[in-house]
C-alpha positions as semicolon CSV with decimal commas, in nm:
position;residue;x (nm);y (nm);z (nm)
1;X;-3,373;0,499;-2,702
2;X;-3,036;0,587;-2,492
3;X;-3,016;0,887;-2,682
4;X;-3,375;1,006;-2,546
5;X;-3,289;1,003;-2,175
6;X;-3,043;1,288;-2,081
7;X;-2,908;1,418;-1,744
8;X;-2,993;1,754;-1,690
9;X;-2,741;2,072;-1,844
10;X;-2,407;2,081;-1,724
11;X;-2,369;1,732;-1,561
12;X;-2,250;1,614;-1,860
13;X;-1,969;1,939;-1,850
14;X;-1,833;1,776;-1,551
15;X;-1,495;1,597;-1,533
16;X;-1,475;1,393;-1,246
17;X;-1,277;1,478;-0,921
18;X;-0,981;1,250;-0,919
19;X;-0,844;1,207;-0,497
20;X;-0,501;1,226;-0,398
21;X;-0,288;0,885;-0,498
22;X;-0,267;0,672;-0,195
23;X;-0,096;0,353;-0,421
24;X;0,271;0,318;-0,548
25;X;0,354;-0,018;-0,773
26;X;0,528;-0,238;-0,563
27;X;0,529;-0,041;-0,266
28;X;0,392;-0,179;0,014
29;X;0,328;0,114;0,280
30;X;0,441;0,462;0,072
31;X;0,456;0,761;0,245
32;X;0,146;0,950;0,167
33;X;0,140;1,328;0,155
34;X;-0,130;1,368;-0,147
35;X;-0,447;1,420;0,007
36;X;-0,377;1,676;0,340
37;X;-0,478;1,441;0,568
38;X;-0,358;1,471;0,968
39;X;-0,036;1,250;0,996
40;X;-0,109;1,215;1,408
41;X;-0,471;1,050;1,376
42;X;-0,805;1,130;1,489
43;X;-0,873;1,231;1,892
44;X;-0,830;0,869;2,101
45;X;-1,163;1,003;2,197
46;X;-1,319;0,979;1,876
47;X;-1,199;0,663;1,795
48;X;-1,372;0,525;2,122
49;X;-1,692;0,685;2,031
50;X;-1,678;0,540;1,678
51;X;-1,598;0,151;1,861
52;X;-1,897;0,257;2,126
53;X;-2,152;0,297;1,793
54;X;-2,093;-0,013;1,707
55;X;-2,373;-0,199;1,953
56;X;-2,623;0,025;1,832
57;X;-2,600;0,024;1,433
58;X;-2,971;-0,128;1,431
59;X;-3,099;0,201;1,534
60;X;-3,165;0,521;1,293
61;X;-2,918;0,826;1,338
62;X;-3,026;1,147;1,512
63;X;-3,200;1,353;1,204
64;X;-3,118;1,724;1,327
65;X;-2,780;1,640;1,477
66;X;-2,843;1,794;1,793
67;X;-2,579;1,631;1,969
68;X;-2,304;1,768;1,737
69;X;-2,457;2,064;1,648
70;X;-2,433;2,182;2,049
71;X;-2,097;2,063;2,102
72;X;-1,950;2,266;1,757
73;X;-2,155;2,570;1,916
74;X;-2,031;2,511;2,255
75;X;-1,630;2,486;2,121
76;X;-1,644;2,791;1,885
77;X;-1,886;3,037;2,057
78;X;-2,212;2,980;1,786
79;X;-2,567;2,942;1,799
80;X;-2,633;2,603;1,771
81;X;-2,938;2,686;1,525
82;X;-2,729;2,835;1,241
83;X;-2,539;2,511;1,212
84;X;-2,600;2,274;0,911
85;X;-2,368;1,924;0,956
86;X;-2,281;1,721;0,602
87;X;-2,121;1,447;0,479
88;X;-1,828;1,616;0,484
89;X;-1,789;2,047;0,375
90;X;-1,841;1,887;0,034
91;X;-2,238;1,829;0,099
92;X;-2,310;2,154;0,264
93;X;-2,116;2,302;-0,098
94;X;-2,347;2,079;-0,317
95;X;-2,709;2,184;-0,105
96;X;-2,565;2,610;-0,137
97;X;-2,582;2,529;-0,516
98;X;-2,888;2,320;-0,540
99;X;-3,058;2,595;-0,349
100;X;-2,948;2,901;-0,475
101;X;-2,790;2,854;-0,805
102;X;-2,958;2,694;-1,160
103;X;-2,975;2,703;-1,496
104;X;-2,924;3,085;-1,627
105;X;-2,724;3,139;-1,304
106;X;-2,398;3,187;-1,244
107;X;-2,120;3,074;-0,990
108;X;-1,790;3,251;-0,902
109;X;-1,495;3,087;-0,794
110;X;-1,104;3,183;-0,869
111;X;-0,841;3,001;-1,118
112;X;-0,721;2,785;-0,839
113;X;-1,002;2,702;-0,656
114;X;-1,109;2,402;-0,506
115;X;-1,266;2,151;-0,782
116;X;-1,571;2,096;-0,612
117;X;-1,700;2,479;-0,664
118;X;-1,703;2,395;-1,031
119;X;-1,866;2,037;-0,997
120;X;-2,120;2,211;-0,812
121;X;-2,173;2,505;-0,976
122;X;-2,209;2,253;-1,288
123;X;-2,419;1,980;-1,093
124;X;-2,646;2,254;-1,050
125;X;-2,691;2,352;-1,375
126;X;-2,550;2,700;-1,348
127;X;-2,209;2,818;-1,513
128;X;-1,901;2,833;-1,335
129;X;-1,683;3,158;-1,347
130;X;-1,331;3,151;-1,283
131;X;-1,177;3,467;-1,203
132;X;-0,783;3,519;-1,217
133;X;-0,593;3,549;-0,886
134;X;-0,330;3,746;-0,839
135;X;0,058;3,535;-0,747
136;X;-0,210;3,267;-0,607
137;X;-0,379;3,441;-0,379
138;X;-0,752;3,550;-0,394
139;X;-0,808;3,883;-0,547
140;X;-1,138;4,053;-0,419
141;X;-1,158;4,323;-0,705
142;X;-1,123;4,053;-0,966
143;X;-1,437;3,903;-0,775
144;X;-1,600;4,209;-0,763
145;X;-1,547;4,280;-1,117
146;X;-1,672;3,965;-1,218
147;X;-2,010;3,972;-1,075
148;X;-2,302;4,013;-1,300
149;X;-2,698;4,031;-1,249
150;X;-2,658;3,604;-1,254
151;X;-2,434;3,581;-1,008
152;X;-2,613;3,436;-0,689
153;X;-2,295;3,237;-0,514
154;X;-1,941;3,320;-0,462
155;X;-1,668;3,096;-0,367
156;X;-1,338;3,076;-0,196
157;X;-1,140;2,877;0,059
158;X;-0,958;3,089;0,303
159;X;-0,687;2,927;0,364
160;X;-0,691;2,838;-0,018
161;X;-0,625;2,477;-0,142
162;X;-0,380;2,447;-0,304
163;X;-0,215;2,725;-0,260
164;X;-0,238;2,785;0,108
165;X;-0,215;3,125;0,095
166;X;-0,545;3,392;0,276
167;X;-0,696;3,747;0,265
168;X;-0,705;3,941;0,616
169;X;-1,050;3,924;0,728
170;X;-1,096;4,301;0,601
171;X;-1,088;4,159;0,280
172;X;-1,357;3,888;0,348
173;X;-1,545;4,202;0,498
174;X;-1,497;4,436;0,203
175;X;-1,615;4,158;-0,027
176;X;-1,910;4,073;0,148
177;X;-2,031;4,466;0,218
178;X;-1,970;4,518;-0,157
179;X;-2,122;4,200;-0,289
180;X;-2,461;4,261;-0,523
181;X;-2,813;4,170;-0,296
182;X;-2,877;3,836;-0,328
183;X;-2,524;3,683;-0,382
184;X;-2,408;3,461;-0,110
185;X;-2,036;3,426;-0,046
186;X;-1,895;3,107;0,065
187;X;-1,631;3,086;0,294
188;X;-1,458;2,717;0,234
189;X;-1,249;2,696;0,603
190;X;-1,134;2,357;0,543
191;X;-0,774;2,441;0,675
192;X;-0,912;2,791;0,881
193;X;-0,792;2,569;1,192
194;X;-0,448;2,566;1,097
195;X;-0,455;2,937;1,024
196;X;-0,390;3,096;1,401
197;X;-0,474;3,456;1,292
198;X;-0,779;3,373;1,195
199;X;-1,104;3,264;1,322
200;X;-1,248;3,106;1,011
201;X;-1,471;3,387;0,920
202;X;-1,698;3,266;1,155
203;X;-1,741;3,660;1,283
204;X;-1,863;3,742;0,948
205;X;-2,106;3,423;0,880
206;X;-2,269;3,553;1,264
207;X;-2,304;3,963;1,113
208;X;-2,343;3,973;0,760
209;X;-2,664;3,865;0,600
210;X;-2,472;3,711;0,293
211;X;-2,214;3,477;0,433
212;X;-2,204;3,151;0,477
213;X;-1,884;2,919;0,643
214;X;-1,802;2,570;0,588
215;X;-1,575;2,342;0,815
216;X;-1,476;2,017;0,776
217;X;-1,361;1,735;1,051
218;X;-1,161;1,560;0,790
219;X;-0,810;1,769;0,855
220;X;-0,723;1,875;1,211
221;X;-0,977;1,620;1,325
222;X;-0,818;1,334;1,169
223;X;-1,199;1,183;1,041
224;X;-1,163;1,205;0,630
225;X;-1,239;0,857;0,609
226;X;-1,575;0,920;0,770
227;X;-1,726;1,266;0,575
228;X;-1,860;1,493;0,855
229;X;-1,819;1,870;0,777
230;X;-2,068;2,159;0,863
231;X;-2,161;2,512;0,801
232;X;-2,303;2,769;0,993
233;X;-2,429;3,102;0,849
234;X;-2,781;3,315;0,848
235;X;-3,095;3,148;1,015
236;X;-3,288;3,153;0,715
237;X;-2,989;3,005;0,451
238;X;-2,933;2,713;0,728
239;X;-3,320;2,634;0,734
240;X;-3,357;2,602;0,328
241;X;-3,036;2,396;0,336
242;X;-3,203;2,183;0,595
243;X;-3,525;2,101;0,373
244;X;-3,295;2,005;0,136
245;X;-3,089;1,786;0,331
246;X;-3,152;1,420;0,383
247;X;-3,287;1,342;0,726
248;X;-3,000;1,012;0,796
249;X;-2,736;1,228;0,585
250;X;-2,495;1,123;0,883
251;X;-2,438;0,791;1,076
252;X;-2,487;0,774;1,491
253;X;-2,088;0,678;1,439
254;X;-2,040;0,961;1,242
255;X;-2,179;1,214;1,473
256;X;-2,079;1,055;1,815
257;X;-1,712;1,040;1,646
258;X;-1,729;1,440;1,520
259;X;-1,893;1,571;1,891
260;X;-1,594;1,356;2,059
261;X;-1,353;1,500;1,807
262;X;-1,428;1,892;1,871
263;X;-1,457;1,833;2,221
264;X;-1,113;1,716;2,265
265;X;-0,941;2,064;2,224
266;X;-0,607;1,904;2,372
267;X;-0,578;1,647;2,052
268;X;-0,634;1,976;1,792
269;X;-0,384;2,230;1,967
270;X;-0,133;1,993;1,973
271;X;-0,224;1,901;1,569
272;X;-0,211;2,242;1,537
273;X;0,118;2,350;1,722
274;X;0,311;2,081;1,547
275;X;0,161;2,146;1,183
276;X;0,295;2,506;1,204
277;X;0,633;2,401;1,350
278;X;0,698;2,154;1,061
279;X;0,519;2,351;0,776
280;X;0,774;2,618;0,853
281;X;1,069;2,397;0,869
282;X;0,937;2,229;0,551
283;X;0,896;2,504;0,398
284;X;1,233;2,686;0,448
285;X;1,390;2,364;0,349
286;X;1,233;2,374;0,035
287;X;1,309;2,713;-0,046
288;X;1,704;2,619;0,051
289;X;1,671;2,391;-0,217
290;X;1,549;2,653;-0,513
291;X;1,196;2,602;-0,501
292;X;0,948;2,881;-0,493
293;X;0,709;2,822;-0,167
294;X;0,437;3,081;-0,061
295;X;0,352;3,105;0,320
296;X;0,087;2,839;0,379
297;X;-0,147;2,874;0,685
298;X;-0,286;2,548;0,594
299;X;-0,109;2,145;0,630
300;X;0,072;2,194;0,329
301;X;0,294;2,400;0,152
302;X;0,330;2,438;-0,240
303;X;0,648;2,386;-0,430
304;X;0,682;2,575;-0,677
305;X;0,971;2,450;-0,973
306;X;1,093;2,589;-1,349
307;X;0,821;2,447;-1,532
308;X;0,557;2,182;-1,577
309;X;0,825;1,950;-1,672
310;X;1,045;1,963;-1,356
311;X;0,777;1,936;-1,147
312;X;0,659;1,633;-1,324
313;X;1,016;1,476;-1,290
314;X;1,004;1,538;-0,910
315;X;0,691;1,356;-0,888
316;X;0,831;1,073;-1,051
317;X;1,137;1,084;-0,852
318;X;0,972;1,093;-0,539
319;X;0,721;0,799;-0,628
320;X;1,060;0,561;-0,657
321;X;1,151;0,615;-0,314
322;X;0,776;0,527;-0,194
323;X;0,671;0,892;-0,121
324;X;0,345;1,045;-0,307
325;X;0,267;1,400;-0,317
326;X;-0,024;1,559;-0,483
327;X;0,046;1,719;-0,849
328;X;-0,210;2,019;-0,925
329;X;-0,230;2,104;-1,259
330;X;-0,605;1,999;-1,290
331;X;-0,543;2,360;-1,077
332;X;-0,370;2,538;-1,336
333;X;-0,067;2,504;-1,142
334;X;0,162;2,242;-1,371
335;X;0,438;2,365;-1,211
336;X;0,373;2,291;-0,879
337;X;0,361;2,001;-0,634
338;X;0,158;2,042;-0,315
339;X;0,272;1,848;0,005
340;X;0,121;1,745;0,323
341;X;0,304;1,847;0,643
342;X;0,355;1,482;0,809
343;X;0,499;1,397;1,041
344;X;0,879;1,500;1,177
345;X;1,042;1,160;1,038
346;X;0,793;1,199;0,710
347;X;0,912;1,602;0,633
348;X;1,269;1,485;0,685
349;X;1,266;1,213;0,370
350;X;1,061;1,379;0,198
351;X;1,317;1,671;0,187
352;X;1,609;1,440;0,137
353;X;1,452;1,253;-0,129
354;X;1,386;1,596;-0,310
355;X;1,719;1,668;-0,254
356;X;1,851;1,393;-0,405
357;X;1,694;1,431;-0,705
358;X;1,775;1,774;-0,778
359;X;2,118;1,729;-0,653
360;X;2,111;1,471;-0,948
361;X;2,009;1,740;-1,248
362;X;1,666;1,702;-1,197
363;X;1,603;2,062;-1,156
């Protein structure tokens, strides 16, 4: 009788998205830099807001966000309208695919894109296309060339994950001018606040027809464990999202957190400022050492080492002296470990450690 009831096509197709490790056998407090999360903590603001929530959880959520919605408009210069808010970027990804995308469809994203594209794409019941990059970063021919009458969405984060590495916005602008009519391109700015030449594509998602931006609070904001992101692109995308969206999608904690959060612009310039002083110091250490790193303008960097095997033994390495970093070969990237920026005191051991083990052979 099992056999009878079936998901629908390509759920099956889908291997489950495995999180950063946060655990290390007998290691009480490790030194996580797996998952990109801010080392410094959410706003002191938004952690009052969150405690103030608390003496009204009997009561239902806002249902169109309002609140939020006018504070993220009011902070980065956007109508207020053309703003979707999620449980976390992830949802806004999942309701572009629902809406747009289905069987017989198809989905681009590139070899080392962020998992979720895929899971989408495949939750959706259209195919996933990878298309190659070129030395890990996004390649906007190879998109081009890869779009077919079934193509309807097109991914890519900008800054990438896990990579870290971006395309000038005349890139973004090429690929959206040159894009088919009726193909939507998706721009993932999970990390676009880190990224100081850049204004998350935002510019684009307010003058092009076709583009759509996502943000998340869970990085410079300091809220992953809470899941608010949004997106903000055409009128008429925002308003089909919206009928698909559940109406309570997003606690009154969640949302009086996130509009506390973006409102304390002190809290994210100095998350900011410090991530790209450490990132660089991180990253030139690393590259003292031997290791391959590509200019991130996101919270980590990548280390790049000989071979799958190396990288492997580095991981291992670094998990004996209580310190977990994120390995990315579910990216097609065997040979690289990607590490959060921390915090000064967390960058410097996490150096030495590596250090230590290649100053040991394990190069």
């Amino acid at each position: 009788m099992t056999d009878t009831i079936r998901p629908q096509p390509g759920i099956l197709d889908i291997a489950l998205y495995v999180a950063g490790d946060s655990k290390v056998a007998g290691v009480d407090r490790p030194l996580k830099l797996s998952s990109n999360e801010n080392p410094f903590g959410p706003s002191p603001a938004a952690i009052e807001a969150f405690r103030a929530a608390a003496g009204s959880l009997h009561r239902y959520p806002s249902s169109d966000h309002a609140g939020l919605r006018a504070a993220i408009g009011a902070v980065h210069g956007l109508d207020a309208d053309r703003i979707i808010c999620g449980a976390g970027s992830d949802e806004v990804i999942t309701l572009l695919c629902q809406a747009y995308a289905g069987p017989g469809d198809e989905i681009i994203h590139t070899e080392h894109g962020f998992l979720m594209y895929r899971i989408s794409a495949l939750g959706a019941g259209a195919r996933p296309v990878a298309v190659p990059e070129r030395e890990r970063v996004v390649d906007v021919d190879e998109i081009l060339a890869a779009v077919t009458p079934r193509t309807r969405l097109v991914f890519l984060a900008n800054p990438a994950n896990p990579t870290g590495t971006m395309l000038p916005e005349a890139e973004l602008a090429r690929l959206a001018d040159r894009l088919a009519p009726g193909v939507l391109v998706v721009l993932d700015g999970a990390y676009a606040e880190y990224a100081a030449i850049c204004d998350g594509a935002v510019a684009l998602a307010t003058t092009r027809p076709n583009v759509v931006v996502t943000r998340t609070f869970s990085k410079l904001h300091g809220l992953g464990g809470l899941r608010i992101g949004w997106g903000y692109g055409p009128r008429a995308v925002i308003d089909v999202l919206n009928r698909l969206r559940a109406p309570f999608n997003l606690s009154t904690a969640q949302l009086d957190a996130a509009e506390a959060a973006v409102r304390d612009r002190a809290h994210a310039a100095f998350g900011v400022a410090e991530n790209a002083r450490l990132r660089a110091w991180l990253a030139e250490r690393l590259r003292a050492l031997g290791l391959g790193c590509d200019t991130s303008q996101a919270n980590f960097v990548l280390a790049r080492f000989a071979d799958a095997a190396a990288a492997a033994a580095c991981d291992a390495a670094l998990r004996g002296q209580g310190i977990i970093v994120r390995g990315v070969a579910a990216y097609g990237l065997a040979h690289c470990l990607r590490i959060t920026v921390g915090t000064e005191a967390d960058c410097a051991r996490l150096v030495a450690a590596v250090a230590a083990h290649l100053g040991a052979g394990g190069a």
